[in-house]
C-alpha positions as CSV (number, residue, x, y, z in Angstrom):
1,X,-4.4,6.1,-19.8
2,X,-2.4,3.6,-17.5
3,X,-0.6,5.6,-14.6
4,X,-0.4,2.1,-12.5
5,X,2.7,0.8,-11.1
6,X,6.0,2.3,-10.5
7,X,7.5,4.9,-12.8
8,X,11.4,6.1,-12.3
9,X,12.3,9.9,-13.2
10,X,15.8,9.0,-14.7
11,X,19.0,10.5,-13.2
12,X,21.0,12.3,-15.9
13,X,24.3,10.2,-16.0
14,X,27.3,12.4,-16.6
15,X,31.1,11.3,-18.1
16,X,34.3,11.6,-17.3
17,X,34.4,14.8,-19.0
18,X,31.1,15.6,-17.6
19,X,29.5,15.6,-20.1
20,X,25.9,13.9,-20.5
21,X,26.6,10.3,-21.2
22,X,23.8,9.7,-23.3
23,X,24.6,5.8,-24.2
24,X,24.9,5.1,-20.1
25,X,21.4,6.7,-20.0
26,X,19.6,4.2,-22.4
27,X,21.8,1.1,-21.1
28,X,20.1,2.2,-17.4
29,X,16.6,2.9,-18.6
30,X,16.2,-0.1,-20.6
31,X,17.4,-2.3,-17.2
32,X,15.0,-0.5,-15.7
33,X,12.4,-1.4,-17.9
34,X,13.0,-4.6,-18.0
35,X,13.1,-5.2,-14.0
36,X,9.7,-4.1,-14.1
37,X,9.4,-0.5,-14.2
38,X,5.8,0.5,-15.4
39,X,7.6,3.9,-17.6
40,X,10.1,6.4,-17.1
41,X,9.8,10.2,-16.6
42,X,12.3,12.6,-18.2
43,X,13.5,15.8,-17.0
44,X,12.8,15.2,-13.3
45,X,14.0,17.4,-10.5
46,X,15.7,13.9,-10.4
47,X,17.1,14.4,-13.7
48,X,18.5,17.9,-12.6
49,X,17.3,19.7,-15.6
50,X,18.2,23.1,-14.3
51,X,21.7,22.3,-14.9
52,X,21.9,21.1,-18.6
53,X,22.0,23.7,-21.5
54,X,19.0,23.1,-23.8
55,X,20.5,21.2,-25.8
56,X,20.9,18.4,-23.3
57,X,17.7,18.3,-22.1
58,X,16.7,17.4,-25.6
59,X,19.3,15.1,-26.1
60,X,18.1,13.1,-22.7
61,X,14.3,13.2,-23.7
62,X,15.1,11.8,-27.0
63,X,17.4,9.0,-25.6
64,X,14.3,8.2,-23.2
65,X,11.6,8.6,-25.6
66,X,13.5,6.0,-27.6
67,X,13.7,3.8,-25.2
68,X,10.5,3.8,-24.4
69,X,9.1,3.6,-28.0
70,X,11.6,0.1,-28.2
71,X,9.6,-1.4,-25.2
72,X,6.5,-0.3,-25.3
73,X,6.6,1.7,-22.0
74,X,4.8,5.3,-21.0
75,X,7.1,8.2,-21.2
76,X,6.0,11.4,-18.5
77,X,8.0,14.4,-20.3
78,X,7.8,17.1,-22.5
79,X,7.9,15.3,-25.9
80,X,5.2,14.5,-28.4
81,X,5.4,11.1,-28.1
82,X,5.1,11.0,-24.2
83,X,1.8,10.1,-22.8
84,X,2.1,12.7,-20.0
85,X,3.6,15.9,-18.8
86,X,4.7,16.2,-15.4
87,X,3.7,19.6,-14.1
88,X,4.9,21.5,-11.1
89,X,2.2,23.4,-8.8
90,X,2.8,27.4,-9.9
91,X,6.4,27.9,-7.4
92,X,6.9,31.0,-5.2
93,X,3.9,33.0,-6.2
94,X,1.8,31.0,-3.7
95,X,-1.3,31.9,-6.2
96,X,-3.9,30.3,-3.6
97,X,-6.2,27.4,-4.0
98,X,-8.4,29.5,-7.3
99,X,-5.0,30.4,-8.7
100,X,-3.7,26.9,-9.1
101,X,-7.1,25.4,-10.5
102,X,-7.3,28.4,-13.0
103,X,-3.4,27.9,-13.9
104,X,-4.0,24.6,-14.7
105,X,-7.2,24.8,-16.5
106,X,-5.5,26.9,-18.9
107,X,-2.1,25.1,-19.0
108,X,-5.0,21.6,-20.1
109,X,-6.3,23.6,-22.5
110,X,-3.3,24.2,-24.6
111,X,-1.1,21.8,-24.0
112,X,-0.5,18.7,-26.6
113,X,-0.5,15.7,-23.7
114,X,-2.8,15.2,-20.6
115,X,-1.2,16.6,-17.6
116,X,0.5,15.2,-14.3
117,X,0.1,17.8,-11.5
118,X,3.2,17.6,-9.2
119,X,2.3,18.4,-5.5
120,X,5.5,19.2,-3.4
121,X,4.9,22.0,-1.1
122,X,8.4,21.8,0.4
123,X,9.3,22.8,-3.4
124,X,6.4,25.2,-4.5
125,X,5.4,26.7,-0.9
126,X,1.7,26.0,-1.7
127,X,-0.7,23.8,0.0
128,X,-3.9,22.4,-1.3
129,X,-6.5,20.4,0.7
130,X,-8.7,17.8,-1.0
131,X,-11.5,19.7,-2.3
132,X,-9.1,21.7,-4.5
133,X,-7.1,19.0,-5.9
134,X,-10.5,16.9,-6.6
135,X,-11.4,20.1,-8.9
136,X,-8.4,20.1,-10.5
137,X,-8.3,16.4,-10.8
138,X,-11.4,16.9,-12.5
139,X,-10.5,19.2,-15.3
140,X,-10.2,17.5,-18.9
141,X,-6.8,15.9,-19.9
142,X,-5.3,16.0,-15.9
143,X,-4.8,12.5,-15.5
144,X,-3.4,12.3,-12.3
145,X,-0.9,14.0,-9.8
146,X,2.2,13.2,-8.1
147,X,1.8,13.6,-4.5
148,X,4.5,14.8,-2.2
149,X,4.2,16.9,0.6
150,X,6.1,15.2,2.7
151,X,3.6,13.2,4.9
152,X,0.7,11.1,5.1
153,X,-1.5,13.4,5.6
154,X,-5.6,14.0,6.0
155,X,-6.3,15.5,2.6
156,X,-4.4,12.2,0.3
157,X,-6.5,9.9,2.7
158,X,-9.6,12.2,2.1
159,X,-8.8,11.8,-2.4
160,X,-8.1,8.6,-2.1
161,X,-11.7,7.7,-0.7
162,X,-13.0,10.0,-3.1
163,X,-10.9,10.3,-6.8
164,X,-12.8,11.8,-9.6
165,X,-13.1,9.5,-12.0
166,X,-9.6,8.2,-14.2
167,X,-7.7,10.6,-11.8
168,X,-4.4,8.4,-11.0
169,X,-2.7,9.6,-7.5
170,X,0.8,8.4,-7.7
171,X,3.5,8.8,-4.6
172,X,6.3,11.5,-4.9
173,X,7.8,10.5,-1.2
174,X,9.6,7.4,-1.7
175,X,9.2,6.4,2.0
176,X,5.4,6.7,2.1
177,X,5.0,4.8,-1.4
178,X,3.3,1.5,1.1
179,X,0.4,3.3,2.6
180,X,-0.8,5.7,0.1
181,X,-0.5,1.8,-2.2
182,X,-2.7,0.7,0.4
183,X,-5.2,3.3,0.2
184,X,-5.3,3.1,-3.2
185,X,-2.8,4.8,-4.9
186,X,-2.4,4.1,-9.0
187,X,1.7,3.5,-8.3
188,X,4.5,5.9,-7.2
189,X,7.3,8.2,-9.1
190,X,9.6,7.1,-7.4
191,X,13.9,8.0,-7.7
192,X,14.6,5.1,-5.0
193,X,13.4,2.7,-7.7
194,X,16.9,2.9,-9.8
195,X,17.6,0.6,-7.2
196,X,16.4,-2.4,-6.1
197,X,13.4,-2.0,-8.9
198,X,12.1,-5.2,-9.0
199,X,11.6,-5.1,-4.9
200,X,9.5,-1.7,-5.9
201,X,7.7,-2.9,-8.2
202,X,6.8,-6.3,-6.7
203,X,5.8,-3.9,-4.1
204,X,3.2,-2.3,-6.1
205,X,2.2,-5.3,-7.7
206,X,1.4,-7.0,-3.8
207,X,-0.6,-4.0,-3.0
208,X,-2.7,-4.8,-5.8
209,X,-3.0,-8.6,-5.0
210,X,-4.5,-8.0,-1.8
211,X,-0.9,-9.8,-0.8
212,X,-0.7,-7.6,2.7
213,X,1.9,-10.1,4.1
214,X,4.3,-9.5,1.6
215,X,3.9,-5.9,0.9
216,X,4.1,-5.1,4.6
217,X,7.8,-7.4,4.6
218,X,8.6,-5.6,1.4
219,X,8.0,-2.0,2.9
220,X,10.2,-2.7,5.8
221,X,13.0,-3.7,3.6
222,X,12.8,-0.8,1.1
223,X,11.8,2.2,3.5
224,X,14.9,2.4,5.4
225,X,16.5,2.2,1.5
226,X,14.5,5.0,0.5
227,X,15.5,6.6,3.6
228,X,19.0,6.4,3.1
229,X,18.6,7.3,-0.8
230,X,17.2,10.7,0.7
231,X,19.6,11.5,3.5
232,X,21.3,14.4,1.2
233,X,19.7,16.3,-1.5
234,X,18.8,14.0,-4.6
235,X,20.0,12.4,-6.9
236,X,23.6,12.6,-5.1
237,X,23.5,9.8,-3.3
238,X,21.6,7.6,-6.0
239,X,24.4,8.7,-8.3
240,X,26.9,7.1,-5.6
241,X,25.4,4.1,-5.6
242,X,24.6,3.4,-9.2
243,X,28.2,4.4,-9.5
244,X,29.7,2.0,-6.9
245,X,27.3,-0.3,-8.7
246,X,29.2,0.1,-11.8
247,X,26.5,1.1,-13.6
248,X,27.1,4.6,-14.2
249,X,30.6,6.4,-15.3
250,X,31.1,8.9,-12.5
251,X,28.8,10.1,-9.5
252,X,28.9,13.5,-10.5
253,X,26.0,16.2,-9.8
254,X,26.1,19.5,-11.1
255,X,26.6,22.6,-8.9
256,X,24.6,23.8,-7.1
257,X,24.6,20.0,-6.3
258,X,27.4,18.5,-4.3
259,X,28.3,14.9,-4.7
260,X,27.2,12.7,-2.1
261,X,29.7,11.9,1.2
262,X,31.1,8.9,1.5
263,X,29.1,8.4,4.9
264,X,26.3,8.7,2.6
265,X,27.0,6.1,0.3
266,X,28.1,4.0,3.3
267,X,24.8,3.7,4.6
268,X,23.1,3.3,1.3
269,X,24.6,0.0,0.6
270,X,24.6,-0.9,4.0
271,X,20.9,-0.2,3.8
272,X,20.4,-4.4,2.8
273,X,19.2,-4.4,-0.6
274,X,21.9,-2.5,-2.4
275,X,25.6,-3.9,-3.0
276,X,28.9,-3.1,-5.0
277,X,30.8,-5.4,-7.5
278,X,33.2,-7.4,-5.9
């Protein structure tokens, strides 16, 4: 399987009704697409899934997996025609290290697609040092993890010098998709890259050259972007700006989401590579 490159967990776009505005979705996933994006991932924290009613969530996977199936490109979901599923380190229960490598050797026994860990301590409240994400990288049908704790930090530089074999690390912190790319990182997951996606991906695609001159000008432009992207809980503010962009119908997050503040949005297109219809 091909994790490399950058793949974008897709906002859920919602009406003025608020409803989910399922023909918005497929207009933005297939632009994304086609500036480059390697795939798309459904169902995202990005995505805020905990908000829609089943139903939804089934209506947005299929939109994607349509998508996807039209141009050719990897789908990360829940869904039998995706190549992957994205799935979250056990939350709250803080199993310990053996508790998260049995979990998942069971959860790749059973399940119908190979499996994306997703690493985000801040979320799950459990670390793991090298040695037990090498075991669990390790494991039949885990093809790779997301990586997001939140730093560069000794245990991602420790993998990447030593993956087990076909194990694809791929950044979850937008801001630190350049070095972990330099290291040797398959790609990124990244929410920054509905916009400015083609800088992201050219990004990628310089790391893998060898091209250090123009990934290093390319991370300077797109980190403070990220940055801003970030500067209140996701998607909001990515929302705003695909909105401004006219690209979406509304801006609206569902509770417990609030919508990003204009300051926000301010210094999201002031950030240098994002900018509003005239």
């Amino acid at each position: 399987m091909d994790l490399t490159g950058i793949f974008v967990p897709m906002i859920t776009p919602f009406d003025s009704s608020g409803a989910v505005a399922c023909s918005v979705l497929g207009n933005l996933a297939r632009d994304l697409l086609d500036a480059g994006a390697s795939g798309l991932v459904a169902l995202g924290t990005t995505g805020e899934p905990s908000s829609l009613t089943e139903r939804e969530r089934a209506g947005v996977v299929e939109v994607l997996a349509r998508v996807c199936q039209q141009r050719s490109a990897p789908l990360i979901a829940d869904h039998p025609s995706a190549v992957a599923a994205l799935s979250l380190v056990p939350p709250f229960v803080r199993p310990g290290p053996e508790g998260v490598v049995a979990h998942f050797t069971a959860l790749a026994r059973t399940s119908p697609v190979p499996l994306i860990v997703y690493h985000v301590p801040a979320r799950t409240g459990q670390s793991l040092d090298a040695a037990t994400l090498r075991r669990i990288g390790a494991l039949d049908r885990v093809a790779g993890i997301k990586y997001a704790t939140g730093a560069l930090d000794a245990d991602v530089v420790a993998l990447l010098a030593d993956p087990p074999p076909g194990f694809a690390v791929l950044s979850g912190d937008d801001t630190f998709l350049s070095p972990l790319l330099a290291l040797g990182a398959a790609g990124g997951i990244l929410a920054s890259a509905h916009v400015a996606t083609d800088r992201f991906v050219a990004l990628s695609d310089a790391w893998r050259a060898g091209d250090v001159v123009t990934a290093r000008t390319l991370t300077h432009e797109l980190t403070p972007l990220s940055a801003a992207l970030f500067a209140e809980p996701n998607p909001a503010v990515i929302k705003a700006v695909l909105h401004a962009q006219g690209r979406i119908p509304t801006p609206a997050v569902r509770l417990p989401l609030l919508p990003a503040s204009q300051t926000a949005l301010r210094d999201a297109l002031a950030a240098g590579l994002v900018s509003a219809p005239s």
